[in-house]
C-alpha positions in Angstrom: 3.5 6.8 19.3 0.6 9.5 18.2 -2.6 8.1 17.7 -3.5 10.8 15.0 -2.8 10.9 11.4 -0.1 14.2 10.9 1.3 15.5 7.9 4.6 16.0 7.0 6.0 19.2 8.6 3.6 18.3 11.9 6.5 16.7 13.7 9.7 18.1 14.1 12.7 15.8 12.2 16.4 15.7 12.0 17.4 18.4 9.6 13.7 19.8 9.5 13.7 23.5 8.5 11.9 25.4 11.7 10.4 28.6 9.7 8.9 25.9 6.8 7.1 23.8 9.5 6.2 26.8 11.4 4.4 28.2 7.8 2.9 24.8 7.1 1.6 25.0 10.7 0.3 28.6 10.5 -1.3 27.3 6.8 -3.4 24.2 8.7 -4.8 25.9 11.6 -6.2 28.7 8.9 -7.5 25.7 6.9 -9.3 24.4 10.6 -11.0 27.7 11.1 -12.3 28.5 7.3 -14.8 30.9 8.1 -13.9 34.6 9.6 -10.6 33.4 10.0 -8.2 34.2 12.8 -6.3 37.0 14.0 -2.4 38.1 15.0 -2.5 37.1 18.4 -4.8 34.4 18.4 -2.6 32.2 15.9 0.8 33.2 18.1 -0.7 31.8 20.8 -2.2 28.8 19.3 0.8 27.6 17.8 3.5 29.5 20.5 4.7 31.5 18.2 6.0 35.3 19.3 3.6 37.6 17.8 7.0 39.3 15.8 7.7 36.1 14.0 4.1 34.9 13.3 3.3 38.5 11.8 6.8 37.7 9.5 5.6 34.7 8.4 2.0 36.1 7.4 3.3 38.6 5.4 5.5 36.4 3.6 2.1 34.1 3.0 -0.1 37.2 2.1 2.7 38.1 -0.2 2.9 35.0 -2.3 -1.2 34.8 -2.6 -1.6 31.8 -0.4 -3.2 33.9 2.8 -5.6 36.1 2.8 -5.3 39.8 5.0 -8.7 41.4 5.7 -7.2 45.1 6.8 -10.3 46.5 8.5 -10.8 43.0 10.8 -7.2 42.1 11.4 -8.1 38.7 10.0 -6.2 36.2 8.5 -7.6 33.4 6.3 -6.4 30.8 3.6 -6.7 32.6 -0.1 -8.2 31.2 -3.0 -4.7 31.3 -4.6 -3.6 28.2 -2.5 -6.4 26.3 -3.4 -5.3 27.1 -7.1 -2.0 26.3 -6.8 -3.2 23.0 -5.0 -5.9 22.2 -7.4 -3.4 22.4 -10.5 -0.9 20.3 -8.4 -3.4 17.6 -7.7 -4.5 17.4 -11.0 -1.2 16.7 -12.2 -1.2 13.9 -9.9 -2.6 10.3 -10.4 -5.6 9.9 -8.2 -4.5 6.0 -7.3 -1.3 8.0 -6.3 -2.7 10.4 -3.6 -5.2 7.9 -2.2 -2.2 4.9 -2.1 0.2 8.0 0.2 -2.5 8.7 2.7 -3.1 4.7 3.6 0.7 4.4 3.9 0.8 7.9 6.0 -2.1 6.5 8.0 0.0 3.1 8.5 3.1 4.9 9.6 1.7 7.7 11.9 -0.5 4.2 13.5 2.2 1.5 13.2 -0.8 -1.0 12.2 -1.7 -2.7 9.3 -4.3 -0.5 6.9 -6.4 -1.5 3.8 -8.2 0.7 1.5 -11.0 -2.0 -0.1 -13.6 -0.9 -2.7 -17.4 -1.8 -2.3 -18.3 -4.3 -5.1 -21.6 -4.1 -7.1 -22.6 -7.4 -5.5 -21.8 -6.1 -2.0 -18.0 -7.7 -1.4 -15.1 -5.8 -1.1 -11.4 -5.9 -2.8 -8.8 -4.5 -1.2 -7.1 -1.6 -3.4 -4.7 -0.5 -1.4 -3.0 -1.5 1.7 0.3 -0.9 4.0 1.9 -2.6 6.8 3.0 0.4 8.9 4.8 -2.1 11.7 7.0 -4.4 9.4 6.9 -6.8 13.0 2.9 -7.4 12.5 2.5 -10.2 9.6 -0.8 -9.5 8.6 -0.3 -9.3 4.7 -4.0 -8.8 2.6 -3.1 -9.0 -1.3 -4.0 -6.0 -3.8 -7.0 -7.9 -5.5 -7.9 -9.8 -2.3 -11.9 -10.0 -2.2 -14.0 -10.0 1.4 -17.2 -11.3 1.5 -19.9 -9.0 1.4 -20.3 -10.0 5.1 -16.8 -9.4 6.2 -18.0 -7.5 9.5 -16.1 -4.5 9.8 -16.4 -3.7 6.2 -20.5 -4.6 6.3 -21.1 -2.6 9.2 -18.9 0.5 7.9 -20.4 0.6 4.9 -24.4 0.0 6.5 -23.1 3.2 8.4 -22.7 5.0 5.8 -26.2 4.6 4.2 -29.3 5.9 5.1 -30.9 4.3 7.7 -33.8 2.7 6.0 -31.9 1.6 2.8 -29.0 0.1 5.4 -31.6 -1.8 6.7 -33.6 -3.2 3.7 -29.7 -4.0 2.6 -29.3 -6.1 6.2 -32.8 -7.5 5.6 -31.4 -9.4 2.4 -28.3 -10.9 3.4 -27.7 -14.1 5.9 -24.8 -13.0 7.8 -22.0 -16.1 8.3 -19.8 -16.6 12.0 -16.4 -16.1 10.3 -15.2 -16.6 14.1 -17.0 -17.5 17.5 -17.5 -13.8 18.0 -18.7 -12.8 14.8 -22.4 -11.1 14.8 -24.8 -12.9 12.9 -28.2 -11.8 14.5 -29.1 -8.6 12.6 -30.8 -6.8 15.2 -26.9 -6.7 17.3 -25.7 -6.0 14.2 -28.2 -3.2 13.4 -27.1 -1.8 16.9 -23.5 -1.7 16.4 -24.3 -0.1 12.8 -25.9 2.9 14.9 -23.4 3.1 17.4 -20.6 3.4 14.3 -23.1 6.7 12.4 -22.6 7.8 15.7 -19.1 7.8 16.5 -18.3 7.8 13.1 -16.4 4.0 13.0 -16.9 0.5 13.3 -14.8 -2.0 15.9 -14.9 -4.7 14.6 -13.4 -7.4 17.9 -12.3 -11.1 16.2 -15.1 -11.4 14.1 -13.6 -12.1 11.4 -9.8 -13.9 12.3 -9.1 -14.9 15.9 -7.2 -12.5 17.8 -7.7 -9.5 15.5 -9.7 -6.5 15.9 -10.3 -4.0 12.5 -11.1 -0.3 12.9 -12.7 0.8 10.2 -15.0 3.6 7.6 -15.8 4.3 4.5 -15.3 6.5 2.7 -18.1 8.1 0.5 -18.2 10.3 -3.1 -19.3 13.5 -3.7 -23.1 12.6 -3.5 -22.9 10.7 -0.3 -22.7 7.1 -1.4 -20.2 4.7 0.1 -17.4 3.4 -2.5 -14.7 2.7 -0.2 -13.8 1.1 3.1 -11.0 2.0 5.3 -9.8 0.1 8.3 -6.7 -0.6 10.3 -6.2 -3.8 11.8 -4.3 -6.0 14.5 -3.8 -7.9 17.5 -6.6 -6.9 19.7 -4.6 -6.8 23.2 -2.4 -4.0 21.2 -5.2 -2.1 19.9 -8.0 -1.9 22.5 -6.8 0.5 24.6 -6.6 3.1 21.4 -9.5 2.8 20.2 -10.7 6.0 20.3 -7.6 7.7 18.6 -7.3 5.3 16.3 -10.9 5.6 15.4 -10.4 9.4 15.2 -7.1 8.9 12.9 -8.6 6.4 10.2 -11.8 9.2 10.2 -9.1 11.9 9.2 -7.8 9.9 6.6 -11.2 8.7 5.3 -12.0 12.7 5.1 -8.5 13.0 2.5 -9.3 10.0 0.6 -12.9 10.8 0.3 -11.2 14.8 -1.1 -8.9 12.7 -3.5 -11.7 10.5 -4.7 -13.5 13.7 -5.8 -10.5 15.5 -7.4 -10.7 15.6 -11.0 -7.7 14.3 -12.8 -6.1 15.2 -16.2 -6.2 12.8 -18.9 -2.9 11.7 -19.8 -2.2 12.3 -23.6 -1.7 8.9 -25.4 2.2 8.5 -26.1 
């Protein structure tokens, strides 16, 4: 099973057309390298493509305005007429739509348990969204469910995600409960482990808040910075110690799409 999130076209699948996920794949490595972009030989060999077929499939990109060709460099690059064609798509879109597919994407690609919960004025959190991904782990959380605002993986993710100083006037003010026998309740461990999460970008959260389980999770913030959102896979902690660190890296990569959806503008629907 791949510990990372991948999108569709990524993997190769019965009756899977080879020259559309080789286009798809030439489209996200251009997206990775968004500055001078990449040459020829360099995205063959990346990908294993023969030179021959990559240049066919460039052309055909270049030709329909979704890659760029800089003649003089021998540079490739994504065009601003992908990004149109994307931006009107996603418009079209409902935002609860795109952000509902990448948790379920996210539970598939992990085969874990993942919830999408939004942060609460008052500092709980209500789960939003949320998929199964293994339909053998029965760890249901109802759409409208409410965590405490001390629920540990979702405290420390979103602490993470502030700046340091107002993360810890926030810590200063609350009276953290044991939910378990391994839950942190003195704030200066749990001030630690919110450092160690800005740095690796996630919290672990290990039976701190049901026996047994262990959450991986991050939030995911809005345009200005400011956490809205928590994101976290969960489930039996024998399974999911020894991925940690992909699965820490794959709920990251999704918190980066939802945190793009979140931002999207969206039409307004017109009434009847």
């Amino acid at each position: 099973m791949e510990a990372s999130l991948d999108l569709p076209g990524s993997r190769a699948a019965a009756g899977a057309v080879p020259a559309v996920g080789k286009c798809l794949s030439i489209l996200r490595l251009l997206d990775a390298e968004p500055g001078a972009g990449l040459g020829l030989a360099a995205i063959a060999a990346r990908l294993g493509l023969t030179k021959s077929h990559c240049l066919m499939i460039l052309r055909t990109l270049v030709a329909e305005g979704w890659v760029a060709h800089d003649a003089e460099r021998q540079r490739y690059a994504v065009s601003p007429g992908l990004l149109l064609d994307l931006a009107a798509t996603i418009r079209r879109h409902d935002r609860g739509a795109l952000m509902r597919d990448v948790v379920q994407r996210l539970a598939r690609a992990l085969g874990l348990p993942c919830l999408l919960c939004r942060i609460n004025r008052d500092g709980s959190f209500t789960c939003v969204e949320g998929a199964r991904g293994d339909p053998e782990l029965m760890i249901d959380v109802p759409i409208g469910h409410r965590y405490p605002a001390d629920a540990p993986a979702q405290l420390r993710a979103r602490l993470a995600a502030l700046p340091a100083e107002r993360a810890t006037a926030v810590l200063a003010g609350m009276s953290p409960r044991a939910h378990t026998a391994a839950t942190l309740t003195d704030r200066a461990l749990i001030g630690r482990e919110v450092e160690a999460a800005r740095r690796q970008g996630f919290v672990i959260g290990r039976m701190e808040y049901l026996d047994g389980i262990m959450s991986i999770a991050t939030a995911v913030c809005d345009a200005g910075g400011q956490p809205r959102m928590v994101l976290q896979c969960t489930g039996p902690q024998r399974a999911m110690t020894p991925r940690e660190a992909a699965l820490g890296q794959a709920v990251q990569e999704a918190a980066a799409r939802l945190a793009l959806a979140w931002a999207m503008p969206v039409e307004a629907r017109a009434a009847g």
